[in-house]
C-alpha positions as CSV (number, residue, x, y, z in Angstrom):
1,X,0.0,0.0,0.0
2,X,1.4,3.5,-1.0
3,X,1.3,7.0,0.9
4,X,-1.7,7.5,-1.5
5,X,-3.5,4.5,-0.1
6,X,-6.3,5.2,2.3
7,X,-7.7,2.5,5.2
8,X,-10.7,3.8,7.2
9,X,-11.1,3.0,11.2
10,X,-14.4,3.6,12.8
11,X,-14.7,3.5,16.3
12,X,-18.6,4.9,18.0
13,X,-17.7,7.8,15.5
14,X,-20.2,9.4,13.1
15,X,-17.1,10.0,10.5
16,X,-14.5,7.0,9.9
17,X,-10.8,8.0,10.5
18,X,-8.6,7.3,7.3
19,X,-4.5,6.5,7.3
20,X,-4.2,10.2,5.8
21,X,-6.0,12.0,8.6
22,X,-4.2,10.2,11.6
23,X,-0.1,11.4,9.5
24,X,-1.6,14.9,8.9
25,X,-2.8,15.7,11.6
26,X,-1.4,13.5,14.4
27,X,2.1,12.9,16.2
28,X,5.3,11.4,15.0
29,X,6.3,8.7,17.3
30,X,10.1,7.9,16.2
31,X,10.3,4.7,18.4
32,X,7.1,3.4,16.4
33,X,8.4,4.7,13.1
34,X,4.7,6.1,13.0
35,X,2.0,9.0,13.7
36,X,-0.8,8.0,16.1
37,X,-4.2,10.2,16.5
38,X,-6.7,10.4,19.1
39,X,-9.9,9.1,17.4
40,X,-12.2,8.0,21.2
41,X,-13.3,4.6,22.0
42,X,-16.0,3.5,24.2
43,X,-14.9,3.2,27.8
44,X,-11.3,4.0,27.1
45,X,-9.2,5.8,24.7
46,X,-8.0,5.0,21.6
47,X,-5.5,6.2,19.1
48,X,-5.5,5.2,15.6
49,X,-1.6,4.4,14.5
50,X,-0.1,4.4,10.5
51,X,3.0,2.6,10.6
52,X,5.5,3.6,7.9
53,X,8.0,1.9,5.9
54,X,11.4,2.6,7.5
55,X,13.0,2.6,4.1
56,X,10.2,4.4,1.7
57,X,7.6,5.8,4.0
58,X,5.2,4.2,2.7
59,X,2.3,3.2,4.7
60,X,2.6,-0.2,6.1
61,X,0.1,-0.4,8.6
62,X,-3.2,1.1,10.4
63,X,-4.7,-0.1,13.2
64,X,-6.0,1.4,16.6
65,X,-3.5,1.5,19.7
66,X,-4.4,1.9,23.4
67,X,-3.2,3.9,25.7
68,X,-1.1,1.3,28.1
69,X,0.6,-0.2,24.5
70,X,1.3,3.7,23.6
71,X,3.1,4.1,26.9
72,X,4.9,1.0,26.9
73,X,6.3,1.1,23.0
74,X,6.5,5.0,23.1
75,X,7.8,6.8,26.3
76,X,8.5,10.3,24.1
77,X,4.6,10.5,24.5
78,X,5.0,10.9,28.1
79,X,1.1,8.9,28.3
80,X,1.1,7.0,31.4
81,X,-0.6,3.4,32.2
């Protein structure tokens, strides 16, 4: 899948997040090699994450992250368990 690609996520949302949204508008997370986004969740937050290729940045995955996994895998977000 190329940076053009779009996946859509959609999580007790009237709009489904795409791949797009979450790298324009989200946070770089070096350790991850990836942005993640806020996009809610019931009962608990949720962050939608768009892995990149390390070598073309192309899009390699998209998926939803919680918080506990963000704070494990990425401590420059400074989230907390």
């Amino acid at each position: 899948m190329g940076i053009g690609s779009q996946k859509c996520i959609k999580i007790n949302r009237s709009d489904p997040i795409d791949s797009n949204h979450v790298i324009k508008n989200g946070t770089f997370v070096p350790e991850m090699n990836g942005y993640v986004r806020l996009i809610g969740g019931k009962g608990s937050a949720k962050y939608g994450f768009v892995g990149l290729d390390r070598a073309t940045g192309g899009i390699t995955t998209f998926h939803t992250k919680s918080v506990s996994e963000l704070a494990r895998k990425a401590p420059s977000l400074g989230f907390s368990k």
